[in-house]
C-alpha positions as CSV (number, residue, x, y, z in Angstrom):
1,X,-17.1,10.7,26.4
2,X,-16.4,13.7,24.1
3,X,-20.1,14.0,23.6
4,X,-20.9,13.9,27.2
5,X,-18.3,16.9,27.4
6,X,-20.2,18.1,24.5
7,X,-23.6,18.6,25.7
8,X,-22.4,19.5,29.4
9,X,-20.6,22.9,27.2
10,X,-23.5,23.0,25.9
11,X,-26.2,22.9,28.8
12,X,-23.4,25.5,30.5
13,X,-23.6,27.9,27.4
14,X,-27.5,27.5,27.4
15,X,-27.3,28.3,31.3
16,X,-24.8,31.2,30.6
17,X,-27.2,33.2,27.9
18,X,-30.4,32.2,30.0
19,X,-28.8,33.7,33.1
20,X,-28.1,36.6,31.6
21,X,-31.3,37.6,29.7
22,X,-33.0,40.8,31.0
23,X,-36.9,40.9,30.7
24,X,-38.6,43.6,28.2
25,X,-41.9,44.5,28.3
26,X,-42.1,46.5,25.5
27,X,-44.9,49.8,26.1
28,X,-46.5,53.0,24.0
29,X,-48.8,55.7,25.3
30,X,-51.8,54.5,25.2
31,X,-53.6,57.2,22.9
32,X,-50.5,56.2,20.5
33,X,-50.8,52.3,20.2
34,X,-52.1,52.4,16.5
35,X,-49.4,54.7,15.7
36,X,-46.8,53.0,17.1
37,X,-47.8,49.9,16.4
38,X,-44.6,49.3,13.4
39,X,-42.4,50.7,15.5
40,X,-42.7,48.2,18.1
41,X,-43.5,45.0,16.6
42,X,-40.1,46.2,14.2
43,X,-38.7,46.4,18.1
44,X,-40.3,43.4,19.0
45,X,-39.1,41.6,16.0
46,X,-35.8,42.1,16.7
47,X,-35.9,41.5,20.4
48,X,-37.5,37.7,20.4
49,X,-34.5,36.7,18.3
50,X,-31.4,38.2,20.5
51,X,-29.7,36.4,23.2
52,X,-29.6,39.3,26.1
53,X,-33.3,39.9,26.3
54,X,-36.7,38.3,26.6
55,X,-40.0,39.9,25.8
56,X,-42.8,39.7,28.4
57,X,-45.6,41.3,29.6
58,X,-45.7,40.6,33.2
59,X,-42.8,40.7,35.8
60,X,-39.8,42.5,33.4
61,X,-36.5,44.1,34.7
62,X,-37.2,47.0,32.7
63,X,-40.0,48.8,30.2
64,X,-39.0,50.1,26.9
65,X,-41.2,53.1,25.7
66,X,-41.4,54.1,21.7
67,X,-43.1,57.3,22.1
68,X,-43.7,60.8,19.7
69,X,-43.2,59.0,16.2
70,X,-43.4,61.5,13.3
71,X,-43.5,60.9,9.9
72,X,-43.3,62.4,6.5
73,X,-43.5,61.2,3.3
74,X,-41.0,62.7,0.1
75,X,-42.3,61.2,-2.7
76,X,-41.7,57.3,-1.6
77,X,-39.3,58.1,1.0
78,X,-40.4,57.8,4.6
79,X,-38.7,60.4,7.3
80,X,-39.6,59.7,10.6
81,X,-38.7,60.8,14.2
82,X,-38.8,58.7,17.2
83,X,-38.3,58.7,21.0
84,X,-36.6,55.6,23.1
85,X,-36.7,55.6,26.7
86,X,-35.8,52.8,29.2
87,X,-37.6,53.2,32.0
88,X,-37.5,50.7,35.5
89,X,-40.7,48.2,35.9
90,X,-43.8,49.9,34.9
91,X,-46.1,48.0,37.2
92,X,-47.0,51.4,38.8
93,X,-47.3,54.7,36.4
94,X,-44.5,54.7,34.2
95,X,-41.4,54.1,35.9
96,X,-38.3,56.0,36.4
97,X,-36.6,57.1,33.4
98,X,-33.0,55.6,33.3
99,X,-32.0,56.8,29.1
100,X,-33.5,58.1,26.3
101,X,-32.3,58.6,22.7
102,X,-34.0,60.7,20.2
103,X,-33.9,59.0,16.6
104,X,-34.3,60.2,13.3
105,X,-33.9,58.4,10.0
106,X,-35.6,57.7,6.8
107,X,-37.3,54.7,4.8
108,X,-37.0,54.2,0.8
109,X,-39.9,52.7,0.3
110,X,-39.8,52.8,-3.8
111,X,-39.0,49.3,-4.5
112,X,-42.0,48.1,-1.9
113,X,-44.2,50.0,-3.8
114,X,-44.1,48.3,-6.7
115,X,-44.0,44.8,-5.6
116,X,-47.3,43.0,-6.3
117,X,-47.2,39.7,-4.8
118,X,-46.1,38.8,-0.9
119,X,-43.7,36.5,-1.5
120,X,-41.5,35.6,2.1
121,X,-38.1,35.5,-0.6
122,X,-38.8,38.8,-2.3
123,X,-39.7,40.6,1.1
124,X,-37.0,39.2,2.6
125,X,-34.3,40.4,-0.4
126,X,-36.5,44.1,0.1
127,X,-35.7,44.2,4.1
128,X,-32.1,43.4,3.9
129,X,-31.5,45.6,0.8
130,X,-33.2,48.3,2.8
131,X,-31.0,47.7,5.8
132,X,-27.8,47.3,3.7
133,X,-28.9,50.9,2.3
134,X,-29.2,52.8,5.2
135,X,-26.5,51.0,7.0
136,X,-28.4,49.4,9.8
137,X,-27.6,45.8,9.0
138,X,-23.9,45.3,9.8
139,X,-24.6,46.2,13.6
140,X,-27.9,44.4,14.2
141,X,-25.6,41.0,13.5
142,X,-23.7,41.5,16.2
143,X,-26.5,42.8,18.7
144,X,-29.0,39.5,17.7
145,X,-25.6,36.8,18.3
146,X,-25.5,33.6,17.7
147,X,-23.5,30.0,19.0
148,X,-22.5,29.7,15.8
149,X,-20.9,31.3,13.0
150,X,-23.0,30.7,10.3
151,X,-23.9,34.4,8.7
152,X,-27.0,35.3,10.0
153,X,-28.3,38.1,7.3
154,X,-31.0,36.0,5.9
155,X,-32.0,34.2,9.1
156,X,-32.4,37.2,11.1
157,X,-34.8,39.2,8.4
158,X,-37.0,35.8,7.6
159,X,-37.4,34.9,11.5
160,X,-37.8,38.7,12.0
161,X,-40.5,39.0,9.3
162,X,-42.3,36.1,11.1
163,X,-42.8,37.6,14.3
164,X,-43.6,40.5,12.6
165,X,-46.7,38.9,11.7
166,X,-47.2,37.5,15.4
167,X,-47.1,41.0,16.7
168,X,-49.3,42.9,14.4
169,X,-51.8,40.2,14.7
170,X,-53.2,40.6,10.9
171,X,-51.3,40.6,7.7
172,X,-49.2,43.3,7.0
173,X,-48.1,45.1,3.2
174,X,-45.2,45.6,2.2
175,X,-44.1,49.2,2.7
176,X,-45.5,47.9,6.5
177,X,-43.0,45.3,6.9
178,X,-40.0,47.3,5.3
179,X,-40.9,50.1,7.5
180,X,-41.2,48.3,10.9
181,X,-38.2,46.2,10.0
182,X,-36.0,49.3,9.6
183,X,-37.7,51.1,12.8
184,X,-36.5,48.5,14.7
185,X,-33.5,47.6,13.1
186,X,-32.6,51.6,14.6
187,X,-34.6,51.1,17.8
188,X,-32.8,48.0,18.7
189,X,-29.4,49.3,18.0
190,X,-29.9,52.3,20.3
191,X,-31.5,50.0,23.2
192,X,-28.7,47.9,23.2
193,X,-26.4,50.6,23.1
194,X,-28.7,52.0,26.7
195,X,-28.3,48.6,28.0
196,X,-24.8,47.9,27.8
197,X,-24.8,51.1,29.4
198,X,-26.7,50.1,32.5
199,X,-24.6,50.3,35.8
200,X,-24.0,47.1,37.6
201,X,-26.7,49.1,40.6
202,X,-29.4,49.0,37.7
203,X,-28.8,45.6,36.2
């Protein structure tokens, strides 16, 4: 009996989360789809593992735009600027803008540059040093969620890091994969921040 009760809390929870998913199809300008191609598989990344938001390429609720990236190197320090819009579908043009945030931060990439081997454990320990650093990790926690409360630091980079992989369709270094990890580790923070901001109209 108490497993019955078990799995019907369950299927409920399931139904819940599944219920309340919003679909993403994640866009850049076309003339900037090399540039922006971190960016948004960082996004991306992120996005597949969170519980309020699906990824698709056909049929979303909304589009999310990475657009006007800039970057600049000091030394091994990456500074970068970057534009966020949420936008309704974009089946036709563009769709209508609904919020925008303008981002700027900055990537160490010093320890990344001297790693030799690609080994998942040491990239992993790179990413969440480099979140922990700029002070992007504690919130992502939170925005990803999770059934349990197992902490979910380790998990989140490693699964991230694999999809990573999926999106950029070819292997990536790692100054890449610190780089589009902490892109999106600011990008998803900010969209779930527009999101949560949506009026019950827009959802």
């Amino acid at each position: 009996m108490k497993r019955s009760v078990g799995i019907l809390v369950a299927s409920l929870i399931f139904a819940s989360i599944s219920l309340t998913q919003i679909k993403i199809d994640l866009k850049t300008p076309i003339d900037d789809k090399e540039k922006l191609k971190l960016a948004k598989s960082g996004l991306g990344a992120y996005l597949r593992q969170v519980e309020w938001a699906k990824v698709v390429n056909v049929g979303e609720d909304y589009s999310v735009w990475i657009k006007n990236l800039r970057r600049r190197f000091k030394g091994n320090v990456l500074h970068f600027e970057v534009d966020l819009e949420l936008k309704t579908t974009a089946d036709l043009g563009s769709g209508k803008l609904i919020d925008a945030r303008h981002i700027k931060d900055s990537v160490d990439l010093n320890e990344a540059a001297n790693l030799k081997t690609f080994e998942e454990r040491e990239m992993s320990e790179l990413v969440e040093k480099q979140l922990t650093k700029n002070n992007k990790f504690k919130p992502i926690t939170g925005i990803i969620g999770t059934a349990t409360n197992v902490p979910l630091a380790g998990t989140v980079v490693q699964k991230g890091l694999e999809y990573l992989g999926v999106d950029l369709e070819s292997k990536f270094t790692p100054d890449q994969a610190i780089e589009a990890m902490t892109l999106g580790a600011v990008l998803i923070v900010a969209l779930k921040e527009m999101v949560d901001a949506l009026s019950p109209k827009e959802e």
